[in-house]
C-alpha positions in Angstrom: -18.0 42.8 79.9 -18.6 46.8 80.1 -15.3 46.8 77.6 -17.0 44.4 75.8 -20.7 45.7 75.0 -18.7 49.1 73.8 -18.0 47.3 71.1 -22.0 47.1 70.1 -24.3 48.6 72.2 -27.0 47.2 71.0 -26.0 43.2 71.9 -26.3 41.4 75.4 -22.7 40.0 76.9 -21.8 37.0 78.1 -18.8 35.8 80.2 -17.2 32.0 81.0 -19.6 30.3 83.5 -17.7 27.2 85.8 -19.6 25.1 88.5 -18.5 24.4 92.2 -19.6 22.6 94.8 -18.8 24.0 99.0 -15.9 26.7 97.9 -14.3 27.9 94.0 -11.5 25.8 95.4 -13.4 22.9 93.7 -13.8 24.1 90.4 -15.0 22.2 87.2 -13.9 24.2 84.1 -16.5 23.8 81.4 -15.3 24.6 78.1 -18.9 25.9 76.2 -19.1 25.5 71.8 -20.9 28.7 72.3 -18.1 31.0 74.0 -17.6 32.9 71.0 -19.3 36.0 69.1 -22.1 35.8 67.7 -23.7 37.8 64.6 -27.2 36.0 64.9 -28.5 35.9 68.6 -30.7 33.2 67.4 -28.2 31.0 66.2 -26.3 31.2 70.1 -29.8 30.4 70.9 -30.6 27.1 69.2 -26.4 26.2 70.1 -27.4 26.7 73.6 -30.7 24.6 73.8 -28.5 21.7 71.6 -26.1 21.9 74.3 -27.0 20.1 77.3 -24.5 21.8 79.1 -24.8 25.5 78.2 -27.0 27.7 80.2 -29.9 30.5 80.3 -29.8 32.4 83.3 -30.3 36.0 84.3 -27.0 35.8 86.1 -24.8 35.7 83.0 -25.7 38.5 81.0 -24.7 42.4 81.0 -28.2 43.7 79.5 -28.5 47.3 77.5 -30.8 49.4 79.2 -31.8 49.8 75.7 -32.6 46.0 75.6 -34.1 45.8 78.6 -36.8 48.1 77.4 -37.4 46.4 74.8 -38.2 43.0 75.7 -39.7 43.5 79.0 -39.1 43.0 83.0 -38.6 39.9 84.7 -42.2 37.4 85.4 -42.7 36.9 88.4 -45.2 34.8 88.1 -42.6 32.4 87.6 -41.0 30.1 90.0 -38.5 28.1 87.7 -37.5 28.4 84.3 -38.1 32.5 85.0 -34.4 33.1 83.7 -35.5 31.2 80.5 -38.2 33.2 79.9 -36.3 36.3 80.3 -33.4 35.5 78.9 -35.4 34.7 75.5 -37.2 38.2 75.2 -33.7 39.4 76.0 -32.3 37.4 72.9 -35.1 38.4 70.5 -34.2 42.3 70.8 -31.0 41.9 70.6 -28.0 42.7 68.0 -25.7 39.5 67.9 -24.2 38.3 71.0 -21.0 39.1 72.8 -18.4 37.0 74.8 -16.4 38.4 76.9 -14.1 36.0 77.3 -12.0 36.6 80.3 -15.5 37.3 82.5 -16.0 34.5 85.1 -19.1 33.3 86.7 -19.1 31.0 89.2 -21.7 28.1 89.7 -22.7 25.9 92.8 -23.8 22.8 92.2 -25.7 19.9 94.1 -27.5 22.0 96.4 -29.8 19.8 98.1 -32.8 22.1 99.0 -32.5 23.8 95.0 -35.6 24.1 93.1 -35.5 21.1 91.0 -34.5 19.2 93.6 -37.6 19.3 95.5 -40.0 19.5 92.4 -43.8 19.9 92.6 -46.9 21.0 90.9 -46.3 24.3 91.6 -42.6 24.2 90.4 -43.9 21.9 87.2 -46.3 24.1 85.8 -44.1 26.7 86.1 -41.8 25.1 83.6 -44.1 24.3 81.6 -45.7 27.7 81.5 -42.0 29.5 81.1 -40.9 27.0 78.2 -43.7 27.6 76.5 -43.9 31.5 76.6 -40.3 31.0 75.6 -41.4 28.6 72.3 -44.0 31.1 71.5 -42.3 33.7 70.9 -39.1 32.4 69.4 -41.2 30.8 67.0 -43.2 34.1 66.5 -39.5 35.3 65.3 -38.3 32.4 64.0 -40.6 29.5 63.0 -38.6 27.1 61.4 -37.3 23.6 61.6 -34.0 24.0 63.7 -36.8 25.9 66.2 -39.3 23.9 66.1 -36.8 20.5 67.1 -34.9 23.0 69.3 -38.1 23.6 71.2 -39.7 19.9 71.0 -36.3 18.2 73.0 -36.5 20.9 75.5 -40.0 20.0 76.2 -38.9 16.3 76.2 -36.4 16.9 78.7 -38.7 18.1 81.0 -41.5 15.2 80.2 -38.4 12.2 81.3 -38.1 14.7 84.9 -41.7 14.9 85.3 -43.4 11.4 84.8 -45.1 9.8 86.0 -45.4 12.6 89.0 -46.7 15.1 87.4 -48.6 13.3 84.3 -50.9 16.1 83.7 -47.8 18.6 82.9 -46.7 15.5 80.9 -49.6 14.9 78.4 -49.6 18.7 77.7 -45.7 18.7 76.6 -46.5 15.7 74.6 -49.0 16.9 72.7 -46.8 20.1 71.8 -44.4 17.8 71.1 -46.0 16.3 68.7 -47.5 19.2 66.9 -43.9 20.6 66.6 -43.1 17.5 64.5 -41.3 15.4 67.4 -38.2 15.0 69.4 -35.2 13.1 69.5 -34.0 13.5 72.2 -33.5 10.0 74.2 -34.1 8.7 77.6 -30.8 9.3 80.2 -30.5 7.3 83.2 -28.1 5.0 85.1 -27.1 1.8 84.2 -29.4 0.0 85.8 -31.8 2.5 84.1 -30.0 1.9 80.6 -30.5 -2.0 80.9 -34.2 -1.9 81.7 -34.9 0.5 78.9 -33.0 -2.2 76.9 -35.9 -4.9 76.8 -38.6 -2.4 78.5 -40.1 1.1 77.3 -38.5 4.2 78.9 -42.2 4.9 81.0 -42.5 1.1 82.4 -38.6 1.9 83.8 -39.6 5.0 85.0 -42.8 3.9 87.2 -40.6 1.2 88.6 -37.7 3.7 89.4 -40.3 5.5 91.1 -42.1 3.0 93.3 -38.4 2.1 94.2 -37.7 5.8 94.9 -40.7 5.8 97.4 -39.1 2.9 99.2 -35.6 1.9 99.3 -33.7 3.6 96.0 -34.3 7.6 98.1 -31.2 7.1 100.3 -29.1 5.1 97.2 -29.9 8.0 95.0 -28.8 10.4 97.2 -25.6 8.3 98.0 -24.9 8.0 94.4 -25.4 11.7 94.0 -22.8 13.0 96.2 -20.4 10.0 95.1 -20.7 11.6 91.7 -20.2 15.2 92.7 -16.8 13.8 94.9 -15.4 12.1 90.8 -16.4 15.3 89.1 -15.3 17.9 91.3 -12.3 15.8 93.2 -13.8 16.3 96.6 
């Protein structure tokens, strides 16, 4: 990475990220459209928020003192979504982006006591508040329509995770939604989930997922869950 930002001292680098679950013996490779150079930092921006898999975390870069001055400390204030934050005022002072393509991170995934996994109001409004320091001031750099869609499907993202638990949090993405021209970005879920939305609107399935979740779906979830990280990660 070092080798790497010589090349441009005034760009943040980026390395190869792959997920794990218990021990790197259980590796997923994940093969990102945005492991590459990049001349616009803005344009490895919107490919990473159209890629559901890509990433924004404080973890991956190597950050220019220079660049670090610029755009400011971490806010920690913040409880999730912190990284996004950051990593946006990182992106906005900085010259291009640089892969380093034989750096490797290494992910765990499906920890059980993660943030996300035991969401609340604190943990929501954090979101909410990091995404949208993050819109304002990409769009303060930036306001156009790749942004302004870019922005609107992250913020839908969030509203499927949070209702109908956190429905305040909800009507306030919506309405940003909305003023940023609307998303489409659709409704993921199961396929009992999938079938429902079929005949029913993606809220009405999500209330009865819910009261289900509060009875007797918790434990099939959680099932399902770990039966899914044994097929991905060959457990």
């Amino acid at each position: 990475m070092v080798l790497k930002w010589r090349e441009n001292p005034n760009r943040l680098v980026f390395g190869q990220w792959h997920y794990f679950v218990n021990d790197v013996s259980h590796v997923k490779l994940y093969n990102s459209v945005v492991y590459k150079d990049y001349d616009s930092a803005l344009n490895w921006y919107v490919d990473v928020l159209e890629n559901a898999g890509a990433m924004l975390a404080g973890w991956m870069w190597l950050i220019p003192r220079s660049i670090l001055k610029k755009a400011g400390g971490w806010d920690e204030r913040l409880h999730l979504m912190n990284d996004f934050e950051f990593s946006t005022r990182l992106i906005l002072n900085s010259d291009g982006i640089g892969f380093a393509k034989d750096a490797l991170h290494y992910y765990r995934k499906g920890l059980e006591n993660a943030m996300t996994s035991s969401m609340n109001e604190k943990i929501a409004l954090s979101i909410y508040t990091g995404v949208k320091k993050a819109q304002e001031n990409i769009l303060l750099a930036e306001n156009s329509p790749r942004m302004r869609l870019a922005f609107a499907n992250q913020f839908q993202k969030w509203v499927y995770h949070f209702y109908p638990n956190h429905l305040n949090i909800t009507l306030k993405m919506e309405k940003i939604i909305h003023e940023l021209g609307g998303s489409i970005l659709s409704p993921n879920g199961g396929r009992i989930f999938t079938i429902l939305n079929f005949v029913l609107p993606w809220k009405w399935v999500m209330q009865i997922q819910n009261c289900l979740h509060k009875t007797i779906w918790k434990p099939i979830l959680k099932w399902k869950h770990k039966l899914k990280l044994k097929q991905q990660f060959d457990l």
